[in-house]
N, C-alpha and C positions, 0 to 999 in steps of 0.2 A: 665708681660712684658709690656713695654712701647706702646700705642694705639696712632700709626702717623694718622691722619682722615687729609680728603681732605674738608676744609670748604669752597672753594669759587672755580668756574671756568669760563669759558671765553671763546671764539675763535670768529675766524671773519668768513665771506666765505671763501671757497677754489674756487679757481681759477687765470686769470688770471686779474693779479691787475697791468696793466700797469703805470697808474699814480700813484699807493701809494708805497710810498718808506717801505725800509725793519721796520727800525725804527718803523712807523707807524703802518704796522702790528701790530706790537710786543705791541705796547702801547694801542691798541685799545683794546687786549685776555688779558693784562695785567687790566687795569682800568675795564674790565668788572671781572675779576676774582676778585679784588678788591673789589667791592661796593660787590659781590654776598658773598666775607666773612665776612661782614658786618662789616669792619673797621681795622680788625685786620693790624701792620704796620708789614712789613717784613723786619728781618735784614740780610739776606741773598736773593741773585737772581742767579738761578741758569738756563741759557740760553743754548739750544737745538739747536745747528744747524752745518748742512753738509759743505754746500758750501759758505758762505760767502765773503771767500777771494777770490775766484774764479769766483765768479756771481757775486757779487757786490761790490768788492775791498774794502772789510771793513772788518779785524777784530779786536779784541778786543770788541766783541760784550757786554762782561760784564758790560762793563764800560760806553758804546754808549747808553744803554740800561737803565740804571741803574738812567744816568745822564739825557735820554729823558724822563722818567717817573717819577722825582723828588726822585730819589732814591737817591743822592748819601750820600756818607759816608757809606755804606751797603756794607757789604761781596758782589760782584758780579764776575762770572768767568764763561767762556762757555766751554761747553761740547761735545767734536766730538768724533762718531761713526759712522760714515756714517749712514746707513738709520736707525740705531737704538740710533742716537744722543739723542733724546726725550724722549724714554724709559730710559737712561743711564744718564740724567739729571735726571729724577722723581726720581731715586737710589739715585745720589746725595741728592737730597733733603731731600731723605724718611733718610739719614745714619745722615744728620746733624741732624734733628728734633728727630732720635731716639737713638743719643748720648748725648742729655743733652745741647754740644753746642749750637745749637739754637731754639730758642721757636717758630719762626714764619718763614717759607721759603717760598720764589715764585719760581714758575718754566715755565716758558716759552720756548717754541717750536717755532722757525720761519725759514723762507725761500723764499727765491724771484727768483721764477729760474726765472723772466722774465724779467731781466736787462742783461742778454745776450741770441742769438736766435741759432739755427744751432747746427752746429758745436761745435762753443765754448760751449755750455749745454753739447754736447756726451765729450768735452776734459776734462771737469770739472768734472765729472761723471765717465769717467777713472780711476781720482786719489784714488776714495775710493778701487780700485782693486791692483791689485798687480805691479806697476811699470814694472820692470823690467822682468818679465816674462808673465803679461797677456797683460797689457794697450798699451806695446810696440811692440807687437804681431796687436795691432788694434782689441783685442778683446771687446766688448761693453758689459754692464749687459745685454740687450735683445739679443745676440747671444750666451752667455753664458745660460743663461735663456732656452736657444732654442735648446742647446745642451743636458741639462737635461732632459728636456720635450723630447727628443725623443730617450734616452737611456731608460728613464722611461717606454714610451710605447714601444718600444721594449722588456723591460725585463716583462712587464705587460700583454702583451696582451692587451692595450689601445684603445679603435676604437679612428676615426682621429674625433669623435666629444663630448671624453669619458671628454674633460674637462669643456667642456659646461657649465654645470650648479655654476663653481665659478663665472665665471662674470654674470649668471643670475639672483643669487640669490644676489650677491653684487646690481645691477641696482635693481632691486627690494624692495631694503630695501631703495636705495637711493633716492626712490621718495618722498618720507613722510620727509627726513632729510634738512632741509631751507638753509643749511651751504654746501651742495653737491653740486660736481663741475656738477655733468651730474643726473638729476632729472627724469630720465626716464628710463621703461621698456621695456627690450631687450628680441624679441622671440627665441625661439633654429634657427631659420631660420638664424638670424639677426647674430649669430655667425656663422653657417656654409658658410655662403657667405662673411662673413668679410674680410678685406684684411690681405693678410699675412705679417709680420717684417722681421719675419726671421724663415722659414719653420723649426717645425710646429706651432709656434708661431705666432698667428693673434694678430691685434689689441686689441679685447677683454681680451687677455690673458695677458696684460701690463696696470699696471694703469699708468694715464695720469700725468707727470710732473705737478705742478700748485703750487701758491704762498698761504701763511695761516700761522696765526698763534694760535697760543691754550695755554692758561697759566692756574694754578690753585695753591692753597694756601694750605700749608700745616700747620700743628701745632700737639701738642701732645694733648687727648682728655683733660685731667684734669687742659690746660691751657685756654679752651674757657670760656664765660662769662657763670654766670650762668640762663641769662634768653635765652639763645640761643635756636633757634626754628627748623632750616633747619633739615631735615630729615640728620646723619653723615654716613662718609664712610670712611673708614679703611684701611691702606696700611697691609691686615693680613700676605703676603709675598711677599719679595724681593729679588731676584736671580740673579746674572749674568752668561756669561762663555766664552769662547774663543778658535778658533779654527784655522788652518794656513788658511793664508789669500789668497792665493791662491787654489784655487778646486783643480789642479791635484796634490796635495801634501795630499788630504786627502784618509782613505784605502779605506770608500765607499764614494763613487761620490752621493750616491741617502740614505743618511740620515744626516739627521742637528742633529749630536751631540749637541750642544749647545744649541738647542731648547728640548730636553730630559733632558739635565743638568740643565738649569737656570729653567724650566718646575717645574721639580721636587724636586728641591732643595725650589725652594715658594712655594710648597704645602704644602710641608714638614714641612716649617715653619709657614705657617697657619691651618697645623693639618685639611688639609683636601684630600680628593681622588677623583677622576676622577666624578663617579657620583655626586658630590658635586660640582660639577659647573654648573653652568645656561647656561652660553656664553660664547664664546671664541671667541677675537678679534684679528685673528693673522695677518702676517704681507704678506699682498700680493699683494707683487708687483706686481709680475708673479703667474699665476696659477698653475704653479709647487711647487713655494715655500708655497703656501697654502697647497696643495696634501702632501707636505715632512713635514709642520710643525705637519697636525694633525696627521703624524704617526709617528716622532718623539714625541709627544706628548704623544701619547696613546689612542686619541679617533678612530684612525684607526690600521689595522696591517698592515704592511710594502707593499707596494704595492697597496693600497687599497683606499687609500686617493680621488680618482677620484672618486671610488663607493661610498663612500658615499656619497659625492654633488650628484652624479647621483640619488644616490635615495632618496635624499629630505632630506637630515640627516641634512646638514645645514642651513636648513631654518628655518626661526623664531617659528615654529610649530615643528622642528626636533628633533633630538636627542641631539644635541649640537649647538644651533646658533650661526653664525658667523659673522661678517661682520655686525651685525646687523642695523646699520646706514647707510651703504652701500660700507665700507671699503674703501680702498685706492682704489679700480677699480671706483668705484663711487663717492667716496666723493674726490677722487685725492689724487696724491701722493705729501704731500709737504714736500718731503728732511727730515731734520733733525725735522722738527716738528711733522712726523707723528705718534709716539711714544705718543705724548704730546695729539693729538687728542684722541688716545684711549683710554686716562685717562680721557677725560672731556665727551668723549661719553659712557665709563661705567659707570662715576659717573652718569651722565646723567637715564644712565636703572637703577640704583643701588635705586636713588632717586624717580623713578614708574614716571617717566616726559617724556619715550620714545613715548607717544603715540600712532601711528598708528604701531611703532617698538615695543612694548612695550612685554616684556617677563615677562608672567604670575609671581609674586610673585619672580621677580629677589634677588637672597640675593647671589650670591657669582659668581664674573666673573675671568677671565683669561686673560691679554693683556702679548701681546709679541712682540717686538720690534726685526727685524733684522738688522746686517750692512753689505751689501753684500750675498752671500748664505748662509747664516750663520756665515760668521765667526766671528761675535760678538752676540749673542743673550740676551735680558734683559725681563726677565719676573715678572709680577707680580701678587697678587692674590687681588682681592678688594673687601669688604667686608661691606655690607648693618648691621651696630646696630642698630637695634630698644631701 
């Protein structure tokens, strides 16, 4: 079978990047992804993002993109999924690269939520929901969010400080990561008095909107030079799936089908199982859709998702590390790019370059990319060759 390896990657900070336009991002994850595959030219660009037309009255990002970074005359065209836009772009790239059509792809992740403030962020942020029967309702992702989280512990038995340990163990990894929007550890205290969004949903339990962008390079292994040195990493599976894009249309409210589906369908494909993964980097926005990914996944049982953050299962030392960079609670949630981070931060552990994050003898990760509660999820498996 054809070996997609990820030769070069990139990102800027995450946060908020007032003065640097979206473009800029984009060029900056780009040119470092760039020199890091050490020359290779890409005839494809394959751009990851949410909001655009909406935050920054610009799309046609492919082409914007393509032509700031001396690309043009290259395949380029962007890719929306709501929060799973950047996982669903790395798909793109991994299907061109392992079709034959193209020898060399970029994939780029970007997002600027901070060319509009308020308001206009929660109107923009609507539209990845269901029009006509949620967003027109006034319902937001954090009161949706807020509504799960407390059918969940009602049907759990959840104490009100049972989710605790996602955004501590997130803050904790995010200290050591130079790219994280919030660099500091957070006590169980620092959660229980946090303010609340939208009961039972505190601030801790929602990662922080913030601007970033994250690219990296793809190619097939038997097209790199032969004196190439960087330690390679492997797209071994790639997955999508799709679910109704509205919650109350689904038969259970508290499991992400799609994160079971796309989950298992790349494991499948890179002939590996559960014990056979180092870390999982899922996608948590909310502390609930952490809770639901690792038991749609299978490293929890239904219901259970809490207990094991509770008992230290996802910490870097755990059973299955998570977040291990310090996720989207900590390193910030940037829209359609966040997918794209998880690839440059497993390549990252995959490469033995995590550091102070660093997972003993990493050789096989997990990212998964959602758009909404699920109703889009993109998974993949990544895979350290020695």
């Amino acid at each position: 079978m054809t070996e997609v390896v990820i030769t070069g990657i990139g990102q800027t900070e995450v946060g908020e990047h007032w003065g640097i336009s979206l473009r800029d991002l984009a060029l900056d994850a780009i040119q470092g992804a760039l020199k890091d595959a050490g020359g290779l030219k890409p005839q494809a660009l394959f751009v990851g993002n949410m909001l655009a037309p909406n935050l920054s009255n610009q799309a046609h990002l492919g082409a914007l993109i393509a032509d700031y970074a001396g690309l043009t005359g290259i395949e380029a065209v962007t890719v929306e999924a709501a929060g799973a836009s950047g996982g669903a772009a790395l798909r793109q790239g991994y299907l061109a690269i392992a079709s034959g059509m193209v020898d060399v792809a970029l994939v780029v992740g970007v997002e600027k939520f901070t060319d509009k403030i308020g308001s206009e962020v929660e109107e923009a942020l609507s539209t990845t929901s269901d029009s006509d029967f949620e967003a027109v309702q006034g319902m937001t992702a954090a009161a949706q969010a807020a509504l799960l989280m407390m059918r969940y512990m009602h049907e759990n038995n959840v104490p009100a400080n049972g989710f605790a340990n996602f955004a501590l163990t997130a803050h904790a990894n995010g200290v050591a990561n130079k790219n994280a929007m919030f660099r500091k550890a957070i006590k169980s205290e620092t959660y229980t008095k946090a303010e609340m969004v939208s009961d039972p949903l505190n601030i801790f339990d929602m990662a922080p909107n913030a601007d970033g962008a994250a690219a990296f390079v793809l190619t097939r292994r038997n097209l790199l030079p032969l004196n190439w040195q960087n330690q390679l990493v492997k797209i071994a599976g790639s997955a999508a799936s799709s679910d109704t894009l509205a919650l109350h249309d689904r038969k259970d409210l508290l499991y992400f089908d799609t994160a079971q589906i796309s989950a298992g369908k790349a494991m499948k494909q890179a002939g590996v199982v559960l014990d056979q993964i180092n870390f999982f980097e899922y996608h948590d926005a909310f502390s609930i859709y952490a809770a639901l990914s690792l038991e749609a996944v299978g490293f929890a049982i239904k219901g259970r998702g809490w207990k094991l953050a509770e008992d230290g299962g996802i910490s870097i030392k755990g059973k299955i590390p998570c977040a291990t960079m310090g996720g989207m609670k900590a390193r910030g949630f940037p829209g359609g790019a966040s997918g794209a981070y998880q690839a440059v931060e497993a390549v990252i552990q995959l490469r033995g370059q995590a550091e102070a994050n660093q997972i003993p003898n990493a050789k096989v990760g997990l990212i998964q990319s959602l758009g909404g509660p699920a109703s889009t999820a993109v998974s993949h498996i990544l895979q350290r060759l020695d």
